[in-house]
SEDORO-397756 format. One record per residue (C-alpha): residue in one letter; x, y negated, z negated. Coordinates in steps of 0.25 Angstrom, whole numbers. Each point is the difference from the previous one (the first is absolute). Layout:
N
+---+-------+-------+-------+
! r !    xx !    yy !    zz !
+---+-------+-------+-------+
! a !     X !     Y !     Z !
...
+---+-------+-------+-------+
REM end
This chain:
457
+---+-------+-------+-------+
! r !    xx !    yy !    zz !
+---+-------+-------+-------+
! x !  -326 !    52 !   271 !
! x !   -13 !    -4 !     7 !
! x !     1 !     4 !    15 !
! x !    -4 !   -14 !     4 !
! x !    14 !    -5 !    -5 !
! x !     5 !    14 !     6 !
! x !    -3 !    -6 !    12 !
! x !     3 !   -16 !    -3 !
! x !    13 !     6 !    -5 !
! x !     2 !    10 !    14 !
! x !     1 !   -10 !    10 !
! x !     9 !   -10 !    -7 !
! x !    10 !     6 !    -5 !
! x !    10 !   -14 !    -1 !
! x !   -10 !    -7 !   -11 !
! x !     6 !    -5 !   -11 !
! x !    -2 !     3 !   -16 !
! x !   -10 !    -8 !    -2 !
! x !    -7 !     1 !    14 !
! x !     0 !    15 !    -2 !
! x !    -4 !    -3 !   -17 !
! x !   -12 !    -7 !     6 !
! x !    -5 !     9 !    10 !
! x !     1 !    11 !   -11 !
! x !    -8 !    -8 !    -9 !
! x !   -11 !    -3 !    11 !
! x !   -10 !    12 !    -2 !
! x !     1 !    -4 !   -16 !
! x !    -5 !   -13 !     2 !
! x !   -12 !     5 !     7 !
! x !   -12 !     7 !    -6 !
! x !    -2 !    13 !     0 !
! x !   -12 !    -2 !    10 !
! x !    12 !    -1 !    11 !
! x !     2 !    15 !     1 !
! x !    -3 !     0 !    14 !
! x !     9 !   -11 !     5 !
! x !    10 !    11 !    -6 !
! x !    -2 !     8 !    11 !
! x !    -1 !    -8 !    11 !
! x !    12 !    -3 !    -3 !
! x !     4 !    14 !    -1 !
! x !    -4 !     0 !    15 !
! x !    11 !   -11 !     4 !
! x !   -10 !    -6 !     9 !
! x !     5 !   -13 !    -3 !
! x !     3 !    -5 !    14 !
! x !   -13 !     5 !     7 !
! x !    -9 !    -3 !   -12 !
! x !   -12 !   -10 !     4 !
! x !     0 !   -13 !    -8 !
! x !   -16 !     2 !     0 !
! x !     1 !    13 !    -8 !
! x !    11 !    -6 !    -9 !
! x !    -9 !   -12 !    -4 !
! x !   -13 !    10 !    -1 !
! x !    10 !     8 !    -9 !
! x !     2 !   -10 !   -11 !
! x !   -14 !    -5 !     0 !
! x !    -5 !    14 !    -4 !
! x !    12 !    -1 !   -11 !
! x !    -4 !   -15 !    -4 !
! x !   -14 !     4 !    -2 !
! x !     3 !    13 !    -8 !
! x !    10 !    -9 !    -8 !
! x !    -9 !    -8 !    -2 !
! x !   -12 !     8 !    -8 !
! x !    10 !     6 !    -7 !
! x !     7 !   -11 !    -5 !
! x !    15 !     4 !     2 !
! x !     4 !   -10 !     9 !
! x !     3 !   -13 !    -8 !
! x !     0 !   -13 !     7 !
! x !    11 !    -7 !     5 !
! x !     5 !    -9 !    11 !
! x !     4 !     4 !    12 !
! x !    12 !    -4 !     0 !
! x !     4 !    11 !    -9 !
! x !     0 !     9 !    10 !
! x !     5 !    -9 !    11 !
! x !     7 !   -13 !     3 !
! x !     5 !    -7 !    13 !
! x !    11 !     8 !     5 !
! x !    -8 !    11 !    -2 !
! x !     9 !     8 !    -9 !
! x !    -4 !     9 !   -13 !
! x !    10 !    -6 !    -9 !
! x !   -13 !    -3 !    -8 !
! x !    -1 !    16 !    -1 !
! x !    10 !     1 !   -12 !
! x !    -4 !    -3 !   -15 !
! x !     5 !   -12 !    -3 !
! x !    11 !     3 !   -11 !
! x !     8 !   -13 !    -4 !
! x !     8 !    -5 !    13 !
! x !    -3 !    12 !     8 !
! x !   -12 !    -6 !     5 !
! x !     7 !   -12 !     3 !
! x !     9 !     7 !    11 !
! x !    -6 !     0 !    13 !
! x !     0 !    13 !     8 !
! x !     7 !     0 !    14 !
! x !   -10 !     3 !    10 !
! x !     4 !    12 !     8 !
! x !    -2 !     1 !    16 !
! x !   -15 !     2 !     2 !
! x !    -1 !    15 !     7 !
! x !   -15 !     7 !     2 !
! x !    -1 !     4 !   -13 !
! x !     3 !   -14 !    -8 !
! x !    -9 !    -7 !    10 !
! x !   -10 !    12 !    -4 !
! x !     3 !    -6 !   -15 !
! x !    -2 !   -14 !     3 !
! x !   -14 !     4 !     6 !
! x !    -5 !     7 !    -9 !
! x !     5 !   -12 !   -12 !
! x !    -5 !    -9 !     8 !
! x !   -12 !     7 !     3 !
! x !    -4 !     1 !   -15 !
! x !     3 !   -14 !    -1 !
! x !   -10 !    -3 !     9 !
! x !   -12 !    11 !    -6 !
! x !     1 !    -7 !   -13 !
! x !     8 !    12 !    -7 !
! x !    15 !    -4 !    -7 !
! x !     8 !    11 !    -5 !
! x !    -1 !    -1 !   -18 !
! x !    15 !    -4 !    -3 !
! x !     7 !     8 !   -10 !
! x !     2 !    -6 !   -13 !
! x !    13 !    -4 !    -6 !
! x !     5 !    14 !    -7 !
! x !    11 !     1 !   -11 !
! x !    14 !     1 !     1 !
! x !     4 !    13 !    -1 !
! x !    11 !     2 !   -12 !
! x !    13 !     1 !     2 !
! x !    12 !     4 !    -7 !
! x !     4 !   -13 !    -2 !
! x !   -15 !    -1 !    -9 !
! x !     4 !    10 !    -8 !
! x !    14 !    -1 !    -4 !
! x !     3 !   -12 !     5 !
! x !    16 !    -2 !    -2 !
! x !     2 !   -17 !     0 !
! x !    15 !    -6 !    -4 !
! x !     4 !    -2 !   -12 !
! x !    -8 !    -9 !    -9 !
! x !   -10 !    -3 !    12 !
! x !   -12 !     2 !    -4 !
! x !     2 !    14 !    -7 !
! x !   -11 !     7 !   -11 !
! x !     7 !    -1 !   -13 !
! x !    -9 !     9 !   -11 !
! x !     2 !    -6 !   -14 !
! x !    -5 !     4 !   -12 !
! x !   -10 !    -8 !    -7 !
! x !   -12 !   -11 !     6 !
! x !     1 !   -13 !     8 !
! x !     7 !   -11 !    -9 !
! x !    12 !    12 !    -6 !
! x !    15 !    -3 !    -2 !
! x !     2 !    11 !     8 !
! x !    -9 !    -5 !    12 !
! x !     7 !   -13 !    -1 !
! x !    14 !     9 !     0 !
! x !    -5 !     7 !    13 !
! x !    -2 !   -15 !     5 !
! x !    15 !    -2 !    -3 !
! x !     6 !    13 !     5 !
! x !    -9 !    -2 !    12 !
! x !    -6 !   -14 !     3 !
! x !    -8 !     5 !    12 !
! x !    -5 !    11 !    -5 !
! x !   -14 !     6 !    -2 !
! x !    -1 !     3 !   -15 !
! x !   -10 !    11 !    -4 !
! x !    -4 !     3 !   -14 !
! x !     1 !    12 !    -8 !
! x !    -5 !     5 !   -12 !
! x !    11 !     8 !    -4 !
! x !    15 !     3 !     2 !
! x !    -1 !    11 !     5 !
! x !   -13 !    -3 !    10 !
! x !    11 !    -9 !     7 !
! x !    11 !    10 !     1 !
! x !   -11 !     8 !     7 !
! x !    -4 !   -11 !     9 !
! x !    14 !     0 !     7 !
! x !     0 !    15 !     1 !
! x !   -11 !     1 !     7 !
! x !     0 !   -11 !     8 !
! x !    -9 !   -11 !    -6 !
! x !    10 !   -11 !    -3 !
! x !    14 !    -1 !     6 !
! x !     8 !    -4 !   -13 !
! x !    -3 !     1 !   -14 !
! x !     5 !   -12 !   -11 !
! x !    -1 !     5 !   -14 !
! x !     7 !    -3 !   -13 !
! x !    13 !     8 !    -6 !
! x !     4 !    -8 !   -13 !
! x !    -2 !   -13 !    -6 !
! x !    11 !    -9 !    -8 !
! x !    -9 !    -1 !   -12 !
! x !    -8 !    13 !     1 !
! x !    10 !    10 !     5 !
! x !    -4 !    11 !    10 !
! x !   -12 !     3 !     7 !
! x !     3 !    16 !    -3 !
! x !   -13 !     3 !     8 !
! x !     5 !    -3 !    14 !
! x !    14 !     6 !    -4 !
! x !    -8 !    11 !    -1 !
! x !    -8 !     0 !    12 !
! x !    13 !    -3 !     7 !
! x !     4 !    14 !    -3 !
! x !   -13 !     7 !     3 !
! x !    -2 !    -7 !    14 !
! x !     9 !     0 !    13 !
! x !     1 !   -14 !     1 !
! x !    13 !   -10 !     3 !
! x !     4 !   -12 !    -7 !
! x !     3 !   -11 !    10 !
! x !     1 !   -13 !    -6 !
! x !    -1 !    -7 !   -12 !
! x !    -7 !   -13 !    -6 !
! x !     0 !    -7 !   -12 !
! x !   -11 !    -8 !    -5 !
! x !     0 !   -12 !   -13 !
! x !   -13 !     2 !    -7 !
! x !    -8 !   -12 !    -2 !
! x !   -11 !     4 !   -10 !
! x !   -13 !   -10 !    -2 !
! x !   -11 !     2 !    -9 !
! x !   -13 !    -1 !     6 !
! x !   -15 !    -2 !    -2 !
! x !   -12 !    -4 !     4 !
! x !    -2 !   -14 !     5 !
! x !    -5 !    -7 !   -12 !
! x !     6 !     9 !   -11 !
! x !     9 !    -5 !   -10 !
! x !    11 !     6 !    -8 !
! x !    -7 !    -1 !   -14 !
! x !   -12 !     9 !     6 !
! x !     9 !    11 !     3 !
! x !     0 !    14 !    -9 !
! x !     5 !     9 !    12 !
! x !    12 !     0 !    10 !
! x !     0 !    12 !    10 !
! x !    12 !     2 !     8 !
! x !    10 !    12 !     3 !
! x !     8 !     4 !   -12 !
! x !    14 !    -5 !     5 !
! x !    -6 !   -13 !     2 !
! x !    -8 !    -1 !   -13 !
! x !    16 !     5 !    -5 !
! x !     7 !   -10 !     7 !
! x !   -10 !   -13 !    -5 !
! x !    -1 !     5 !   -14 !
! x !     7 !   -11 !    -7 !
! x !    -7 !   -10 !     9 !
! x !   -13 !     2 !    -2 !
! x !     3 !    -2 !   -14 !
! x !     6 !   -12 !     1 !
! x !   -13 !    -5 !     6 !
! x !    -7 !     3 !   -14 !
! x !   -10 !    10 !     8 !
! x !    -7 !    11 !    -9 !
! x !    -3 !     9 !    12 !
! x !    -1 !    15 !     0 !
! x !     9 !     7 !    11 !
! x !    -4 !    10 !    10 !
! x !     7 !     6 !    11 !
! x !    -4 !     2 !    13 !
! x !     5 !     8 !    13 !
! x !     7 !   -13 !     6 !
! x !    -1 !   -17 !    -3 !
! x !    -9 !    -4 !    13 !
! x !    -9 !    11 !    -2 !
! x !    -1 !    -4 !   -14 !
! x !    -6 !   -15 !     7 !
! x !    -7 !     7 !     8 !
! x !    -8 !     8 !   -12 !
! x !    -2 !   -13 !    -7 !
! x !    -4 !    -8 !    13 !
! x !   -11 !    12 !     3 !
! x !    -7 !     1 !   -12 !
! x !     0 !   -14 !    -5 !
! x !     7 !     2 !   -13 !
! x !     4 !   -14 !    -6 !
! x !     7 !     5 !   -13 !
! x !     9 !     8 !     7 !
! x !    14 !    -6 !     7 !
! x !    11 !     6 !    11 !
! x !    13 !     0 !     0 !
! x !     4 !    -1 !    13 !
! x !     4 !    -6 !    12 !
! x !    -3 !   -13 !     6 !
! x !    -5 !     6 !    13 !
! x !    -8 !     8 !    -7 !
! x !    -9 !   -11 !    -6 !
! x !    -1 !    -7 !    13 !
! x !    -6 !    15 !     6 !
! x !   -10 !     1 !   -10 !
! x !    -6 !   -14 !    -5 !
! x !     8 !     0 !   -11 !
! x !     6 !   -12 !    -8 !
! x !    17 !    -2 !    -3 !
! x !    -2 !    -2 !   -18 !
! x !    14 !     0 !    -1 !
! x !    12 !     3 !    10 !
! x !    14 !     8 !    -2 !
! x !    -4 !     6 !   -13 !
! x !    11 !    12 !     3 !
! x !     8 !    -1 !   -14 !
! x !    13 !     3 !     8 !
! x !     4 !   -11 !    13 !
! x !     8 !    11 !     6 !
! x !   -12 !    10 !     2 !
! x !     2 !     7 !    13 !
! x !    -4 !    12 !     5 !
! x !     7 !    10 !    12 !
! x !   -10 !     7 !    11 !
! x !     7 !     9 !     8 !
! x !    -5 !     1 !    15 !
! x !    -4 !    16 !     4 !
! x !    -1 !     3 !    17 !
! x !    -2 !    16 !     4 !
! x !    13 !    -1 !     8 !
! x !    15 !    -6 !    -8 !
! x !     7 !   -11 !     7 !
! x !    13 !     0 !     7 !
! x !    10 !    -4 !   -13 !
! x !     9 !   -13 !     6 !
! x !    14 !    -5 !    -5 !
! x !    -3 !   -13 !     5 !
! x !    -7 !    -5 !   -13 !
! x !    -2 !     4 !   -15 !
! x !    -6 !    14 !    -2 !
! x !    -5 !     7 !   -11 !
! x !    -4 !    15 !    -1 !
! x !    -9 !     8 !    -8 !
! x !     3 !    13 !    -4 !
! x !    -7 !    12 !    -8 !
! x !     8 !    13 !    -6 !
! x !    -1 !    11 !   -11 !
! x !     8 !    11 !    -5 !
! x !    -3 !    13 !    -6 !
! x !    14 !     6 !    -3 !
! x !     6 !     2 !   -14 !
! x !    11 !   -10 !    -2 !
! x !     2 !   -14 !    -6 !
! x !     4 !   -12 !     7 !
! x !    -8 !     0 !    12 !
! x !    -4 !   -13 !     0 !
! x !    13 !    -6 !    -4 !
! x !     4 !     9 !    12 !
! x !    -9 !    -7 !     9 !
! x !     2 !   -15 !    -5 !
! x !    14 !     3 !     1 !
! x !    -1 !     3 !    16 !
! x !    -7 !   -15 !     1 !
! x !    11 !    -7 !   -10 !
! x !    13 !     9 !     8 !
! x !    -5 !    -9 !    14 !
! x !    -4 !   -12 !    -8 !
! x !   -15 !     2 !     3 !
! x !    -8 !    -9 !    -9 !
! x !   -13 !     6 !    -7 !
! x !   -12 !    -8 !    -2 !
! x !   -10 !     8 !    -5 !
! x !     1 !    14 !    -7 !
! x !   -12 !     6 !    -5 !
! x !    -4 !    14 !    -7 !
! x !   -14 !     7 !     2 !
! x !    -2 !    14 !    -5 !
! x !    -1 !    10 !    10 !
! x !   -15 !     4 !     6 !
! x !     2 !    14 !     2 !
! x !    10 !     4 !   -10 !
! x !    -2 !    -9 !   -12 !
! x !     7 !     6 !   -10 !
! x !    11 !    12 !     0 !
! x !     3 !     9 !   -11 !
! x !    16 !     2 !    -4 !
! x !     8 !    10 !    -9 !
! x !     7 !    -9 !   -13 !
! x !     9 !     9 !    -6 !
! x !    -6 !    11 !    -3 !
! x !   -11 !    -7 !   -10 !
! x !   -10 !     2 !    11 !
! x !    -5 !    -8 !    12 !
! x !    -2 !   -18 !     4 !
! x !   -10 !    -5 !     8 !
! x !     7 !   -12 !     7 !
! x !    -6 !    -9 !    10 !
! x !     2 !     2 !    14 !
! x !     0 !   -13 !     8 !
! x !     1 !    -7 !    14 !
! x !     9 !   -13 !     0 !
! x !    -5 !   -11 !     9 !
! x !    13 !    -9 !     5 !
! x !     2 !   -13 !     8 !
! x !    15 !    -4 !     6 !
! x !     3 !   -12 !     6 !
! x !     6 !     6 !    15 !
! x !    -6 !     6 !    12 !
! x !     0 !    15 !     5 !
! x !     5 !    -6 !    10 !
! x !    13 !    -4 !    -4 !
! x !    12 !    12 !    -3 !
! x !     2 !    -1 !   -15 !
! x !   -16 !     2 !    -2 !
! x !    -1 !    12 !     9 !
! x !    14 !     6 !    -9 !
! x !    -8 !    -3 !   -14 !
! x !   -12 !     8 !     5 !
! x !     8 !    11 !     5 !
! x !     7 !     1 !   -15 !
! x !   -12 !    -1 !    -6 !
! x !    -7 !    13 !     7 !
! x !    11 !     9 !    -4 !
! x !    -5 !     0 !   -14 !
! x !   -15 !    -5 !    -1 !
! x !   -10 !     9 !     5 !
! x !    -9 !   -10 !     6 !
! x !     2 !   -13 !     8 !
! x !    -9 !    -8 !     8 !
! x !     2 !   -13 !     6 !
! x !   -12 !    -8 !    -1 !
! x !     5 !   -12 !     9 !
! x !    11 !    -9 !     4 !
! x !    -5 !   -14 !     1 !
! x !     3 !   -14 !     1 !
! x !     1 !    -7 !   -14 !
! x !   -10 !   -12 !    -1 !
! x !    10 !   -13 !    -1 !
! x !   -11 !    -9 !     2 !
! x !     2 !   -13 !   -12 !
! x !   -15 !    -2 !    -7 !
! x !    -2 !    -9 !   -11 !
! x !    -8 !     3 !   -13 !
! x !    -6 !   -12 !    -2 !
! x !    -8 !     1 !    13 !
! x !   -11 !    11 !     1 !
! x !     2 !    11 !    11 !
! x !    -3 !    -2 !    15 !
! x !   -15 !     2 !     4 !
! x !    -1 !    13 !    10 !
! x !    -5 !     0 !    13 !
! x !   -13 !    -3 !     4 !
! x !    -8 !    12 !     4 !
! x !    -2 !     1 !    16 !
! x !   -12 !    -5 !     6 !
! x !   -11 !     9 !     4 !
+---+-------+-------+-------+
REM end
């Protein structure tokens, strides 16, 4: 600290925040050329000192200022005003230069202030205000932790126009959605802090399971907290002027080619297919390089993103085409009674025996648990395992984790009693989330919500 705000700050202790901010702020304000007002203030001579020798004071500064250039122009009125206060000391940050600073009782030193403001005023030197400086960040920048469903960074895989950014739109209709280019760039978005959620895709009712994410669901550390399904609405789409006739290529992701096969034969097109990482960045390809014998499948947002025109619309061979995105947060939910539930779980085994599973969906059928999914994936680590078979030598059988879903919470007794069963003869278990189930009606004939428009810069 300067020893002329030493000084200000001495002989009024009483001054408030911003009087005291101000004070503190006045040597910076000046040029370095003001050196030796630093110490005559060190010599708290404010009472005695002559207002003759404070004006010839600042005129030697204005005029060394001046050849050097460092004291920018400005009004007076910066450094003064009519009730003589130095509210107009503090950067003006948003409403903070609104607020008019009390005027403390006027003692030698204050008056030796006013006189030597009043004095610059008058030799033609102003003090060079401070410009506007950043806000410094907070916590609340870096993790900011909204409600639920206000205004949250939901990572999706895929580019602008995907069923799965339309699905985070759904799960979170106030959401920031932030692409990815991969399922597991997003799963690595949430544990490190980029996006608060992550909405990606489990199963479809035409396609089956998305074993990738099942997968990854294993290798990360993240929870399932809800769930979402989504009706697909598939379009085919070109650019503005192409017709059907002058197709010979359609490029979408393979499911999607899969689940329009028999439609695009209806429509008499001879077209070669070509698979691609998702159906809007298949658009967006086409869009990009201009290519006019080339079609999309996808969605209808996704022509409107990228110039495209609509040739025809709901070619999905199948109405009832929907798929189910599972919504993943670094922290698991409280499970509720209040309201229908469903709970994921993972386990393995790697003991001898027979029966196991018929063990373990025997503990969900004794409390009348229903099951709504059960899946089988062959176990990363230990793929396969070698067994003796009577003495003719040895098998190799898979070794596999079973995925399951059950229609009750963890919170409720009978679900806690299933688990505890299952434990005492599997030799892994992991509850991947217990979650609301999505009882929201959708239609197949009308195409999916559009998402949430991105936030304004």
């Amino acid at each position: 600290m300067s020893t002329m705000a030493v000084a200000l700050l001495s002989t009024n202790p009483s001054a408030t925040p911003n009087r005291r901010s101000a004070l503190l702020l006045l040597p910076r304000r000046l040029t370095p050329a003001a050196g030796f007002i630093h110490r005559a203030a060190a010599s708290a001579s404010f009472p005695g000192a002559r207002r003759a020798d404070w004006q010839a004071s600042f005129s030697i500064l204005s005029s060394q200022a001046a050849a050097a250039g460092a004291l920018p122009g400005s009004s007076s009125e910066k450094s003064t005003n009519d009730s003589g206060d130095l509210s107009a000391a503090e950067p003006e940050h948003g409403d903070s230069a609104k607020r008019s600073v009390p005027e403390p009782p006027v003692n030698g030193t204050m008056a030796g202030v006013k006189s030597l403001v009043s004095s610059a005023a008058a030799g033609g030197a102003d003090l060079a205000p401070i410009p506007n400086l950043p806000r410094p960040l907070s916590i609340g920048d870096l993790s900011p932790a909204p409600m639920h469903g206000s205004r949250l960074r939901v990572a999706y895989q895929g580019v602008p126009g995907a069923y799965s950014e339309a699905a985070a739109g759904k799960a979170y209709p106030n959401c920031e959605p932030i692409p990815c280019d991969q399922f597991e760039v997003a799963f690595q978005a949430v544990e490190l802090w980029i996006a608060d959620r992550a909405v990606l895709p489990v199963e479809n009712s035409l396609g089956g399971s998305i074993h990738r994410n099942y997968d990854l669901l294993l290798r990360h550390r993240l929870h399932i907290v809800g769930e979402v399904q989504l009706p697909v609405h598939h379009c085919l789409l070109a650019l503005p002027g192409v017709r059907k006739e002058y197709l010979t290529r359609v490029m979408s992701h393979p499911q999607a080619l899969a689940q329009c096969e028999l439609t695009l034969t209806r429509l008499g097109l001879n077209v070669t297919r070509e698979s691609f990482d998702d159906t809007a960045g298949a658009a967006e390809y086409i869009a990009n390089n201009g290519l006019r014998d080339t079609a999309a499948i996808a969605s209808a947002r996704a022509a409107e993103l990228y110039g495209l025109q609509v040739l025809a619309d709901g070619i999905q061979d199948d109405s009832g085409n929907v798929t189910r995105f599972v919504m993943l947060a670094r922290e698991p939910i409280i499970p509720r009674t209040d309201r229908p539930f469903k709970t994921s779980i993972v386990f393995a085994h790697d003991r001898e025996g027979t029966s196991v599973l018929f063990k373990v969906l025997s503990a969900f059928a004794f409390r009348d648990i229903s099951l709504t999914k059960i899946e089988s994936r062959p176990h990363r680590h230990r793929p396969i395992r070698l067994v003796d078979d009577a003495n003719v030598g040895t098998a190799k059988h898979f070794e596999y984790m079973f995925h399951v879903d059950f229609q009750a919470s963890m919170a409720e007794t009978r679900a806690q009693n299933a688990l505890a069963e299952i434990q005492e003869f599997t030799s892994f278990l992991r509850v991947l989330g217990s979650y609301p189930m999505d009882m929201t009606p959708w239609s197949t004939s009308t195409p999916p919500p559009p998402p949430p428009s991105a936030p304004s810069s």
